[in-house]
Every structure is written in C-alpha cells, then in structure tokens.
C-alpha positions, 0 to 999 in steps of 0.5 A, a space after each residue: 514173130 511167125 504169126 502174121 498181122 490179121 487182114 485188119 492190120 493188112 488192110 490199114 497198111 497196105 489194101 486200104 491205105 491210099 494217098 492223100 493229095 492234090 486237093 486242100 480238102 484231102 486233109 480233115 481238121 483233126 490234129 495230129 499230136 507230137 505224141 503219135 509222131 514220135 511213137 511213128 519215129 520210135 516203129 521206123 527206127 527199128 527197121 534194118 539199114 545196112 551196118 545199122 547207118 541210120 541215116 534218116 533225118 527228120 523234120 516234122 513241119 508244123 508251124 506256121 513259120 516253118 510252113 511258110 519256109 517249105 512253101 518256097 520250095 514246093 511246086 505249084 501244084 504241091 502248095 494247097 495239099 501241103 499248106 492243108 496238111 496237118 504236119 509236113 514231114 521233111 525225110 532227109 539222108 544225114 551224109 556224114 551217118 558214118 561218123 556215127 557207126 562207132 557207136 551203131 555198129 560194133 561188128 567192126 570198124 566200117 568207118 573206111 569204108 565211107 571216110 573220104 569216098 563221097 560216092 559210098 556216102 552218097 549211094 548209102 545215105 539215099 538208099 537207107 534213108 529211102 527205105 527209113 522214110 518207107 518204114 516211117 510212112 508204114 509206121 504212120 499209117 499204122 497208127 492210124 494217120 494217113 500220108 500224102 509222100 512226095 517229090 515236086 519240091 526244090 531240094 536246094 532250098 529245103 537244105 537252105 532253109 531246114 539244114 543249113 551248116 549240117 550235111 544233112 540233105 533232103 529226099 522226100 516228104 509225106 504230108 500226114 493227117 487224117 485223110 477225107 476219103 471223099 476225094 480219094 481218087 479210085 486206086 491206080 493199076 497195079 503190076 501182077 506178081 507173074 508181071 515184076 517178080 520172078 521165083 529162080 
C-alpha cells in the first residue's frame, strides 16, 4: 500500500483525464459493456463514507427507453452530449442509507443518530454519495472509459421517473463512454497549491 501508482496510472486519472461534453460528436461509437460498469461500482464501493453509510445509488442509463425518460429532465444545452453518450449514469443519495447501518456498521448502534433527524439524513446522504460518485468517476476513468459529470438537469423529475416510491433522490450524472479527443476543449486554469491550500 506504500508504493504510488506509476505516472502512467497518474496520468489516466487525473493529468490526462478530461471531460467530455457540449458536443454530440464528444463520444466514439464503442460500447460500453455492463461488465466494465459493474467492475467500475465494485472499485468505488471500496471507498470510506462516514460509519460505512453507503448511500450511493446508481442507475446506468442505456436504453432507449430509459434515455427517453432522462431526456425530459436534462437542460437544452445537456441534450445532445447525453443522447450521444454511451451510458448516462444517474448518482443519487438513498435517504433512508441508515436503515442499513445495522448491517455495515457494527462498531455500534449509529442508527439514532439518524432516525427521526431529516437534516443529519440530508447532510449525510448528499456528502457520501458525492464523494461515492468522485470514486465511481475515478473508478471509470481507470479502467479506461471517460466521463462527462454533470448537474443542468431537473432533480424532481429524474426522482419521478427513476426512483418513484423509494427515498432515494438524485445528485448528478456522468455521461461515460469513449471520448473523441478532437473536441476536447484546452484544459481550464487551475489553482496552485500556495493559492487553496495551506500547511498549519
């Protein structure tokens, strides 16, 4: 576990890894198998959430059908790239995660300190289901595919169409394939470190 990952590895993730987006033509036309999605899930799983809460949900949109129904939620300007894209993936926040603590967190009973509290459910499930979507965008990326994440879309109505009866509520999406590096845009500035960090 001491070791790092090779610049190759560094390079794939983070240094050469863009996103895809605002062009139909951002996606080539390879598949993306059900395989490499679930091996992406079963990385990003792994990752810390707080007393292991797991809240992640997610639908992988493929059909048509399916498409049809998040095409009614998406901003204009989200259509094209997402329609293109091979798989849209849905990361929602399962609101009712701590019914489950029982069984992913046996350090002890962390259940109160959710049941009943809608603003602890609320801040918990957003946090680590972000963070869970960052892992599953990582996870992507390193096993070959590249991602287009995104917010422009109606919440309610992804909810209504991909999670009615449940508690299980939408954050962003990642529109994932194989990206055309012909319309990649050059990359946006980014903050030095001495500019947002600091060592105290």
């Amino acid at each position: 576990m001491s070791m790092p990952l090779n610049d190759a590895a560094l390079d794939r993730i983070f240094r050469n890894a863009r996103t895809y987006r605002r062009a139909a033509d951002a996606w080539l036309d390879k598949p993306v198998t059900d395989a490499l999605l679930q091996q992406a899930y079963d990385l990003a799983k792994l990752g810390p959430t707080s007393a292991n809460c797991q809240p992640l949900r997610v639908v992988f949109v493929r059909s048509a059908e399916a498409k049809a129904k998040l095409r009614k939620a998406l901003s204009e300007s989200n259509v094209e790239q997402t329609m293109a894209a091979p798989v849209t993936a849905i990361v929602a926040a399962d609101h009712a995660f701590y019914k489950h603590l029982p069984r992913l967190y046996k350090e002890e009973d962390a259940m109160p300190w959710f049941a009943g509290k809608p603003d602890a459910i609320a801040a918990t499930a957003f946090r680590n289901s972000s963070l869970q979507g960052a892992y599953l965008l990582i996870a992507l990326r390193a096993l070959g595919l590249d991602c287009g994440p995104m917010s422009g879309f109606h919440n309610a109505t992804i909810d209504a169409e991909f999670f009615a009866g449940s508690e299980v509520k939408s954050n962003f999406l990642i529109n994932i394939g194989y990206g055309n590096p012909a319309t990649v845009h050059p990359r946006e500035d980014r903050f030095a470190f001495d500019e947002a960090c600091r060592i105290v």
